[in-house]
C-alpha positions as CSV (number, residue, x, y, z in Angstrom):
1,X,30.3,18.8,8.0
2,X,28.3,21.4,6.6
3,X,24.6,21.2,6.9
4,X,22.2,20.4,3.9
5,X,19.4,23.2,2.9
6,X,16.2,22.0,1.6
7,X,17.3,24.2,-1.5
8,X,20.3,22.5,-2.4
9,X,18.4,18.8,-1.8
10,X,16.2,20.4,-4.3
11,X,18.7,20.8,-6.7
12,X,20.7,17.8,-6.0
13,X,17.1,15.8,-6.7
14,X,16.9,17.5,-10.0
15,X,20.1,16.9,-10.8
16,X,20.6,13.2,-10.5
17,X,17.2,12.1,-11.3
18,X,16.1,11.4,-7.8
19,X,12.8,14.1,-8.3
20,X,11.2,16.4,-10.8
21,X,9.2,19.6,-10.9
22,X,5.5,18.0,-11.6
23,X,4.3,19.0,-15.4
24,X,8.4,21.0,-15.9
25,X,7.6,22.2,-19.7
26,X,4.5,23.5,-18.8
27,X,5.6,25.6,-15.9
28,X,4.8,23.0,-13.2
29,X,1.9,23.3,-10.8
30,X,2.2,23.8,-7.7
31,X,3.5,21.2,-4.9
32,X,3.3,18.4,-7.7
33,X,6.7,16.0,-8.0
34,X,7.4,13.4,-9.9
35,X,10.1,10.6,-9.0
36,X,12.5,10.2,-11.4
37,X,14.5,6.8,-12.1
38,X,16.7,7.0,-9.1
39,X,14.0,8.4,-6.9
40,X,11.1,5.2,-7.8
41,X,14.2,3.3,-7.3
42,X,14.5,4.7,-3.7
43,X,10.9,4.8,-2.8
44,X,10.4,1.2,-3.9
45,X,13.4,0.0,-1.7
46,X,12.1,1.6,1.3
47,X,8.6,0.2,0.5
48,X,9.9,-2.9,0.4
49,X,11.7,-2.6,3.6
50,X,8.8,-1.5,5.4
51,X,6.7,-4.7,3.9
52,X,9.8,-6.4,5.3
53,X,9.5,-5.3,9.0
54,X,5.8,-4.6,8.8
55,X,4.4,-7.8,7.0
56,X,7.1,-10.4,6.5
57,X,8.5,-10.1,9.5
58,X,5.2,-10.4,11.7
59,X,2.6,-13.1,13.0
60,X,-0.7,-12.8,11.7
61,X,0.3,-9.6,9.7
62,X,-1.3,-9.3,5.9
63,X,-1.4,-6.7,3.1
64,X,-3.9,-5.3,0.9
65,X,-4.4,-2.8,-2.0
66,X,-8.0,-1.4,-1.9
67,X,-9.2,0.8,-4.6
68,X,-8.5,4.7,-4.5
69,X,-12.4,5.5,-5.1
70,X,-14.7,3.9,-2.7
71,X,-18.3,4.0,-1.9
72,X,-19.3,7.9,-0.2
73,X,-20.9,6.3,2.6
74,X,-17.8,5.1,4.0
75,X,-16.8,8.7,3.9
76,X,-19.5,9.9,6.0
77,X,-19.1,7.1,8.5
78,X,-15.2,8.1,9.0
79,X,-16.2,11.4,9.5
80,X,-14.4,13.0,6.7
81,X,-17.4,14.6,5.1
82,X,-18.0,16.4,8.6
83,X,-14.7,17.0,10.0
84,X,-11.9,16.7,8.1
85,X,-11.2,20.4,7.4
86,X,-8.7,23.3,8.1
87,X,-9.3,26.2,9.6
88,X,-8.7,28.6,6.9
89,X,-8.0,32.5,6.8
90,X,-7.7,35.0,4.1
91,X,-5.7,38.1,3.5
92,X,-7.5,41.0,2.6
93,X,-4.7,42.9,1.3
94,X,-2.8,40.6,-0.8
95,X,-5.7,38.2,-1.3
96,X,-3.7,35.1,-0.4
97,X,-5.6,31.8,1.8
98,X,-3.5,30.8,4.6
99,X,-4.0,27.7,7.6
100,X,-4.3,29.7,11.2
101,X,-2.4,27.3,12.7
102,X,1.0,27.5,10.8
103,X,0.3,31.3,10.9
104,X,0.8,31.2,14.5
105,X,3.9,28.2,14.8
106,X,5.5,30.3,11.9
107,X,5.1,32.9,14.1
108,X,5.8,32.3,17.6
109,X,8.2,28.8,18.2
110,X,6.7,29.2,22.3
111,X,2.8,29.4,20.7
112,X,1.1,26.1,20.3
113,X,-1.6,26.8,17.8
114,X,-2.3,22.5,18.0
115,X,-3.6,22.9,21.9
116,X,-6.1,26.2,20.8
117,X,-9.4,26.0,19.6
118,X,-10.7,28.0,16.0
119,X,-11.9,31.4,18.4
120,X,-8.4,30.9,20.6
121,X,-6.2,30.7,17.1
122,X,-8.2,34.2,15.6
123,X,-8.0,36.2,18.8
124,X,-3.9,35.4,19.2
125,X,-3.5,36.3,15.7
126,X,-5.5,39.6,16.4
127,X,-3.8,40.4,19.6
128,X,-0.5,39.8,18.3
129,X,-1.2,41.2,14.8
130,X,0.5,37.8,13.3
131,X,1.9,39.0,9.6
132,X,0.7,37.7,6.5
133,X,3.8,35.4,4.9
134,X,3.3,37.5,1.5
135,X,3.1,41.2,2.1
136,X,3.5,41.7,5.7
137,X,0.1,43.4,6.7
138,X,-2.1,41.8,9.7
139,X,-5.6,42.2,7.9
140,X,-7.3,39.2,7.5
141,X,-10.6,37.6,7.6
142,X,-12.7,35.1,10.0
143,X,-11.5,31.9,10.0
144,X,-13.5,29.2,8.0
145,X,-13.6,25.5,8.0
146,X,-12.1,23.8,4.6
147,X,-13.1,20.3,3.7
148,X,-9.4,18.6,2.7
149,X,-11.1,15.8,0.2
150,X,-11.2,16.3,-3.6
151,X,-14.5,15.6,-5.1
152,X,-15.3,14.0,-8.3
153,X,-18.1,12.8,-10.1
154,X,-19.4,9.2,-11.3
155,X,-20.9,8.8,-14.6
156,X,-22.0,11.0,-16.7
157,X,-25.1,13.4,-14.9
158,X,-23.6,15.4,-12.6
159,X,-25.7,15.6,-9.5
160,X,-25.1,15.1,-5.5
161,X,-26.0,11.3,-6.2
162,X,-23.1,10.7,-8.4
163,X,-20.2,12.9,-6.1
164,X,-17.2,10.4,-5.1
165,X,-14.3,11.2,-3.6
166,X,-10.3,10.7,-3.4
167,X,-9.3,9.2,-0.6
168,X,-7.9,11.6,2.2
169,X,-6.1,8.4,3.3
170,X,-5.6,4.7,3.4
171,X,-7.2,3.2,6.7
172,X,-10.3,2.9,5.7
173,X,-10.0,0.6,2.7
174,X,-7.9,-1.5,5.6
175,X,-11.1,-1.2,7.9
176,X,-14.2,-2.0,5.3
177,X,-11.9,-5.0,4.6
178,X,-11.7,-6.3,8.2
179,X,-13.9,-9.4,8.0
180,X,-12.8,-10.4,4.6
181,X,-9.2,-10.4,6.0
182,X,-10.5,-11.9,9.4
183,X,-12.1,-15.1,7.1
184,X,-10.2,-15.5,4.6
185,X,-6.6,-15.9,6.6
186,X,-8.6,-18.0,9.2
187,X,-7.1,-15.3,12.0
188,X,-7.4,-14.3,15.5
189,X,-6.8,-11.4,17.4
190,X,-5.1,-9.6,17.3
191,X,-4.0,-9.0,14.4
192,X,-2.7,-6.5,11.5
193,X,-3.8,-5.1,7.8
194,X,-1.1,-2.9,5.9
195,X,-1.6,-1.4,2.9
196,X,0.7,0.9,0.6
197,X,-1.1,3.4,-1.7
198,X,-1.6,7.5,-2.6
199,X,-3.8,9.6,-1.1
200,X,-5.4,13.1,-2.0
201,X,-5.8,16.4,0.3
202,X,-6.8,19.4,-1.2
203,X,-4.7,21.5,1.1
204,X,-4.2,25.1,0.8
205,X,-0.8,25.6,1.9
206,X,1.7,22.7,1.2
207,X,4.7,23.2,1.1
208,X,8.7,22.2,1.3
209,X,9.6,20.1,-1.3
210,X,7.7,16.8,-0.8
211,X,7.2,17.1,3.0
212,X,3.6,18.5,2.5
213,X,2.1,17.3,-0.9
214,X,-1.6,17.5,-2.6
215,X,-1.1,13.8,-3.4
216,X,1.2,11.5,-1.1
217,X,1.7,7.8,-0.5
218,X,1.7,5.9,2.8
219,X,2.6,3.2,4.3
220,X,-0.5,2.5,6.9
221,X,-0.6,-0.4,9.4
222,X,-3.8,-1.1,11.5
223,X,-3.5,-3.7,14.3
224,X,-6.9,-5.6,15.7
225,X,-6.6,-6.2,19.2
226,X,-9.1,-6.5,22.4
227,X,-9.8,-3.9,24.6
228,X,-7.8,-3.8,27.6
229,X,-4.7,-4.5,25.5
230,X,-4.5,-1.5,23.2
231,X,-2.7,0.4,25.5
232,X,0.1,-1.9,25.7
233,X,0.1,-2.3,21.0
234,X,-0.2,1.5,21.4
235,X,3.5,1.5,23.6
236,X,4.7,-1.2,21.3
237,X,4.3,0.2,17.8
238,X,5.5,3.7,19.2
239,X,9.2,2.1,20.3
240,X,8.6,-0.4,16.9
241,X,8.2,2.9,14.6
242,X,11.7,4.2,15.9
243,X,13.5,0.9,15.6
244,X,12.2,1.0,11.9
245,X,13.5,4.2,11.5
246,X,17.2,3.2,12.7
247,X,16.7,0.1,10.6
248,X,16.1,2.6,7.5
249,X,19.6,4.3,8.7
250,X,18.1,7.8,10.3
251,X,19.7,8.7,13.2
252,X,17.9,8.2,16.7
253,X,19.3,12.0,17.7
254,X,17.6,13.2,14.5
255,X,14.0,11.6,15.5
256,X,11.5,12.6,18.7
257,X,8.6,11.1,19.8
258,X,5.4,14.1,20.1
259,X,2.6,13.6,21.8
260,X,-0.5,15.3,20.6
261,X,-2.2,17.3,23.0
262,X,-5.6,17.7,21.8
263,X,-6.7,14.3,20.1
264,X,-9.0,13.8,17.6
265,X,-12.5,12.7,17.9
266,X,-11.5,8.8,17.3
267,X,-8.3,8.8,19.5
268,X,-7.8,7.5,23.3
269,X,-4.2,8.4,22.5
270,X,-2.1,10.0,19.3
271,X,1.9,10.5,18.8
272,X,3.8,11.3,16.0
273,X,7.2,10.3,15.2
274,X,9.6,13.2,13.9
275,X,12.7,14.1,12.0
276,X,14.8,17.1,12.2
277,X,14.6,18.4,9.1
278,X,16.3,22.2,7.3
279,X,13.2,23.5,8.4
280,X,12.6,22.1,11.9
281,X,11.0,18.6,13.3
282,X,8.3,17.0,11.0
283,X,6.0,14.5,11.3
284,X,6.9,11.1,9.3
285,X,4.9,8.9,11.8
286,X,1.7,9.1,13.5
287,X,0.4,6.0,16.0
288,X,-3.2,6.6,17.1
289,X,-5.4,4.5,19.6
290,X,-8.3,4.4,17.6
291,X,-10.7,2.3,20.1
292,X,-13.2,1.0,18.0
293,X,-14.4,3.9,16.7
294,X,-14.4,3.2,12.9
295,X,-15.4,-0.5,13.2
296,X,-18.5,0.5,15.4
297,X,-19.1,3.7,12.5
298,X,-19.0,1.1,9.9
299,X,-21.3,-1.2,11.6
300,X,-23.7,1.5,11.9
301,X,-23.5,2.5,7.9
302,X,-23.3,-0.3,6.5
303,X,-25.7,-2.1,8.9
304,X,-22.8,-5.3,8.7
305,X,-21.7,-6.6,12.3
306,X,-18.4,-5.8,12.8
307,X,-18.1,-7.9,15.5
308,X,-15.3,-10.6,16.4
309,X,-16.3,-13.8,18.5
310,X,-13.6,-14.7,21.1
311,X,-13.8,-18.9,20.9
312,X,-11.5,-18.6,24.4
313,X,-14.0,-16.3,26.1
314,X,-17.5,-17.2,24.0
315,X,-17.8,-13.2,23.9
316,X,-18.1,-11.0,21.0
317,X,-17.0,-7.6,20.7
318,X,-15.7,-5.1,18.0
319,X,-12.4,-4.3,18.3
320,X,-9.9,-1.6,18.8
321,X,-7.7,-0.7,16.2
322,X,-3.9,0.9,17.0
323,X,-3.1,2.6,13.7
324,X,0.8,3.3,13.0
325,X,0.8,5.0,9.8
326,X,4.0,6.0,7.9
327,X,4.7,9.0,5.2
328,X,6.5,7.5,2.1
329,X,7.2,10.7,0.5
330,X,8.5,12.6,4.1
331,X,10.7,9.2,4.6
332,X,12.0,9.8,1.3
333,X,13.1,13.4,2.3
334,X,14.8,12.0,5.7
335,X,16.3,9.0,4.2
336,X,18.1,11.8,1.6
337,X,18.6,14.6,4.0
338,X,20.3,11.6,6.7
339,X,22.5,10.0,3.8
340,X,24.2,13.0,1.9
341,X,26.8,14.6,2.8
342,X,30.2,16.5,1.6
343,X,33.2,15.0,2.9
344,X,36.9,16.3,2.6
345,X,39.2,14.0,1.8
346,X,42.3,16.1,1.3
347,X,43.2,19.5,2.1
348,X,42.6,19.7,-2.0
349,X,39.9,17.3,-2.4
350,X,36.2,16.7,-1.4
351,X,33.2,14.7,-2.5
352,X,29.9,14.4,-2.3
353,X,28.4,11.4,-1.1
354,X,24.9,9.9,-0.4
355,X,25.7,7.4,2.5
356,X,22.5,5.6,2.3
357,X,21.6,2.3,3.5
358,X,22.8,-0.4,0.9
359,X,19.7,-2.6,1.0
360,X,17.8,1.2,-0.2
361,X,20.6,2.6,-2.6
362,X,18.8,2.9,-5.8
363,X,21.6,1.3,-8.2
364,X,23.9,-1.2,-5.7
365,X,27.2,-2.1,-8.5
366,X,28.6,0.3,-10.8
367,X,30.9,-1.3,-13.4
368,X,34.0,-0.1,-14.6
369,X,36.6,-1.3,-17.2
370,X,39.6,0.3,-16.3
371,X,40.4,0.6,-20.1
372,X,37.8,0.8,-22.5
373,X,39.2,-0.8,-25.0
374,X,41.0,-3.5,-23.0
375,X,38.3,-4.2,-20.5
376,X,35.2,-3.5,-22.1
377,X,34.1,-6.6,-23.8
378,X,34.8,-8.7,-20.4
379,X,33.1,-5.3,-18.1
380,X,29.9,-5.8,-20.2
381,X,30.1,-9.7,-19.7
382,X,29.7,-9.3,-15.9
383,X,27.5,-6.7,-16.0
384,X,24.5,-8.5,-17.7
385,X,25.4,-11.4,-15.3
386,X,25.1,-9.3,-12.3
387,X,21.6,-7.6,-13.7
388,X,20.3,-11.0,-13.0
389,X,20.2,-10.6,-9.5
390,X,20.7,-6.4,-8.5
391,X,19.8,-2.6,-10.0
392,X,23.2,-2.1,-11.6
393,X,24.9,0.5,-14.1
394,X,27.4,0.5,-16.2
395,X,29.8,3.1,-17.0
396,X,32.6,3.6,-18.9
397,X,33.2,7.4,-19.4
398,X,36.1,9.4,-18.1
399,X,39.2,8.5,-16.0
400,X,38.2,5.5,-12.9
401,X,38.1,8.0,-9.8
402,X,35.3,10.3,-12.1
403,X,33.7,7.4,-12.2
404,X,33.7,6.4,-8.7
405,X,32.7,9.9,-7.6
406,X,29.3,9.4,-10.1
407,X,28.5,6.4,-8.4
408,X,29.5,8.0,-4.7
409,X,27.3,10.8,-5.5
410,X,23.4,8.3,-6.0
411,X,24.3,6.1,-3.3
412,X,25.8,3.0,-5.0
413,X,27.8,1.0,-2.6
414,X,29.6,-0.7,-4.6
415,X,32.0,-0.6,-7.9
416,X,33.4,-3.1,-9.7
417,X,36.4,-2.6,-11.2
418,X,37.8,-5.0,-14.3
419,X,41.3,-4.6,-15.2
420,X,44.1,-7.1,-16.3
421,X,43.5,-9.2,-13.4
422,X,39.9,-10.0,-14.5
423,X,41.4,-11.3,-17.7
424,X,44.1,-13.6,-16.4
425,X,42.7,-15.1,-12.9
426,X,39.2,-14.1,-12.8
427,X,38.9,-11.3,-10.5
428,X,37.7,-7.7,-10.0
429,X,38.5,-4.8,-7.3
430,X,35.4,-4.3,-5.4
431,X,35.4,-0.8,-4.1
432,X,32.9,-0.1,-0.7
433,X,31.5,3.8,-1.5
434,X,31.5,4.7,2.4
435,X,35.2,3.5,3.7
436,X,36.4,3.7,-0.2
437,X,38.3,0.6,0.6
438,X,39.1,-1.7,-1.7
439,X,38.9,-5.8,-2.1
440,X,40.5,-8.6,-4.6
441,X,37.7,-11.0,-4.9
442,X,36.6,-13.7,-7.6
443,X,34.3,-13.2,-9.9
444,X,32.3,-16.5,-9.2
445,X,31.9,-15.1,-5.0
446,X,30.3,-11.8,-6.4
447,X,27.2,-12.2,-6.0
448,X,26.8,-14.4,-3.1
449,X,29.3,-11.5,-1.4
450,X,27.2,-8.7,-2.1
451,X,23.4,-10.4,-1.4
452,X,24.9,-11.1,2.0
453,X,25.4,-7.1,2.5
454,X,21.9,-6.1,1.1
455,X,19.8,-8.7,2.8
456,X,17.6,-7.5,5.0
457,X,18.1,-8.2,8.7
């Protein structure tokens, strides 16, 4: 089975409706995508099954939706306004801004430009004279420290007092919020705040596709929990990220657990999940043990105890946090790279199909009258009968296996056939997309057939 390039997912996006060039008639700009039909369809579905395993599924689990813009000062108490930077470089001969460190993992697959510090990362790149991506020359400048947030102002006088910023990510709108979760749900440790929402970083150098974006979603997940036990929700959402994964239909050959050698300032421990993607593994997880940095930062700002009181132990204390955060767009990317494939089904005949999980197939029935003019009228009938419950198209152009290819092609997993049969005793040939078997079954056990398939479990 021949492997898929990131250029032909490209195309295949495009051409389906899954994603678009950001701003097309203009020209575009640069790393900006918008989800077409099939594509919000997608990232919905897997949203949904992540608030399915993540919130529904778990004790004292809850999720919010704070506000993109927030006060500066929680900014500053994160960190961000200090440290959240790259370490750029410039060209001088072709004038183009580059990140060090992919500069050197572009370069060398044994170099690990993660484990080197900003002096380390310059002096490899010197002794090794490490090419510039866009003309070839080694000439390049110091390296400098890039804040990643995009600034913007409040109101209408611009000065320093008014600057607000996107946020570079979602955990802190889960973290300001602790104590109105930890009141209002009447909860104990430990316990868990997702959210779902975009985030901004002014990076210099994204980059394939949607992998590495200016503006991205995520799926974050902070859990609340007592020291001493962090170490042990730090194991358990590392093993629970890769069963959510499988659950999601990625392959457990095609993911990797890395472990970060140098941690961040916050972090007792950091790992990413990856996927092996076109252009090697990438990160579409990361689960940090936070300690209780950010609650004990925010405590300081804001001047607001952030404390918990223990009624089994009479103690208080601020907790730890074990972050597990997950990259909607990237798992978008996997979940399509895992799913399509070109088949041969003959020694004359192939097809292209997108073997995705049913429960996050965009469209799940595709119906087809066999004859238009014969079938039509009764096709339509169930059609607006199954809308009622599922994403469903109808389609009633070109010979029956045309159609079936169409729906084979976006991922539907099933297609409803109505011929004669449907007329006289009520039935339709249900068609299953992966096996491209085929089923008599009454119209009246539809519906209740095909919820079984999609329900989450």
């Amino acid at each position: 089975m021949k492997k898929l390039t990131m250029e032909e997912l490209t195309a295949f996006c495009n051409q389906y409706g899954f994603i678009f060039q950001g701003s097309e008639i203009y020209g575009g700009l640069a790393n900006t995508w918008d989800y077409g039909p099939l594509g919000t369809r997608l990232k919905n579905n897997i949203k949904d099954a992540w608030r399915y395993y993540f919130i529904q599924k778990r004790d004292n689990s809850y999720e919010i939706d704070s506000d993109i813009l927030m006060n500066p000062t929680v900014w500053e108490a994160s960190g961000h306004l200090s440290s959240f930077t790259d370490p750029l470089l410039d060209c001088k001969e072709c004038k183009t801004r580059h990140r060090a460190d992919n500069l050197i993992n572009d370069y060398s697959l044994e170099a690990n430009a993660d484990a080197m510090t900003q002096e380390e990362m310059f002096r490899y790149i010197l002794e090794n004279k490490v090419p510039c991506p866009k003309c070839g020359k080694s000439n390049f400048t110091d390296i400098r420290q890039f804040n990643l947030m995009f600034a913007t102002q409040r109101g209408v006088t611009r000065n320093s007092a008014s600057m607000i910023y996107l946020r570079p990510e979602n955990a802190q709108g889960e973290y300001v919020n602790f104590l109105n979760v930890l009141r209002t749900m009447r909860t104990k440790l430990p316990f868990s705040i997702g959210q779902i929402g975009k985030a901004f970083r002014n990076e210099i150098t994204p980059g394939n596709f949607t992998f590495r974006t200016i503006e991205f979603e995520q799926m974050e997940f902070q859990t609340f929990c007592k020291n001493g036990t962090d170490e042990e929700q730090y194991e358990y959402f590392k093993d629970y990220g890769i069963s959510f994964f499988e659950f999601l239909g990625l392959s457990k050959e095609h993911l990797r657990f890395h472990n970060h050698e140098k941690l961040a300032h916050y972090a007792k421990a950091a790992c990413d999940i990856e996927y092996l993607f076109p252009f090697g593994w990438g990160e579409i997880n990361g689960t940090h043990n936070r300690t209780d940095f950010d609650l004990s930062r925010h405590q300081k700002y804001s001047g607001k105890s952030m404390e918990y009181f223990d009624d089994q132990t009479n103690e208080r204390y601020i907790p730890y946090i074990v972050e597990s955060t997950y990259g909607l767009d990237r798992i978008v990317l996997a979940v399509l790279f895992e799913a399509l494939v070109e088949e041969e089904l003959d020694a004359k005949e192939t097809r292209q199909v997108l073997k995705i999980n049913p429960t996050l197939a965009p469209v799940k029935i595709n119906v087809l009258p066999l004859i238009k003019k014969r079938h039509s009228e009764k096709a339509f009938e169930i059609y607006k009968d199954l809308q009622k419950h599922f994403m469903v198209s109808y389609d009633d152009a070109g010979n029956i296996g045309k159609r079936y290819r169409r729906g084979d092609v976006i991922g539907t997993p099933f297609a409803v056939t109505v011929d004669d049969n449907t007329l006289l005793k009520n039935t339709v040939t249900l068609r299953d997309r992966d096996t491209m078997e085929q089923i008599t079954i009454n119209i009246h056990e539809l519906t209740d057939y095909v919820e079984n398939v999609l329900e989450f479990k």
